[in-house]
Structure formats: structure tokens, C-alpha cells
C-alpha positions in Angstrom: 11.4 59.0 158.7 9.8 55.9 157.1 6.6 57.2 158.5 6.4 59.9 157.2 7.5 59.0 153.8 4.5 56.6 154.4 1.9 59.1 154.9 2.8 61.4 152.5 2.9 58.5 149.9 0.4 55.9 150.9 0.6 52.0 150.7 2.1 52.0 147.5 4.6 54.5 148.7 5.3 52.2 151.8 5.4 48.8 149.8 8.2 50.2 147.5 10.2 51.4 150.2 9.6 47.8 151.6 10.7 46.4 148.6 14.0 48.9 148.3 15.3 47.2 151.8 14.8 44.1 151.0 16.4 44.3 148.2 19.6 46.2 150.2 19.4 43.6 152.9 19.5 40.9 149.9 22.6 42.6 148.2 24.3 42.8 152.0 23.8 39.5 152.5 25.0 38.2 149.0 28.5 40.3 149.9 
């Protein structure tokens, strides 16, 4: 799933989605 979301959107695309679970891991964490 992830890679393909990373092909079709490129580095940028990947990076963000990078970013997105951190940031869910972050608010899991913080519970």
C-alpha cells in the first residue's frame, strides 16, 4: 500500500506520508 502510494507520488509523496505517522505514532504515545 505505502509503496505504491510512493510511486505514484514520488519522494515528496513518501516524506508526507512519513511525516503523517509520525505524527499518529506521536499522538498514540501522548494518550
Amino acid at each position: 500500500m505505502f509503496f505504491f502510494f510512493s510511486n505514484r507520488l514520488g519522494c515528496l509523496g513518501s516524506l508526507a506520508i512519513s511525516l503523517l505517522i509520525t505524527a499518529v505514532l506521536l499522538l498514540v504515545f501522548m494518550r
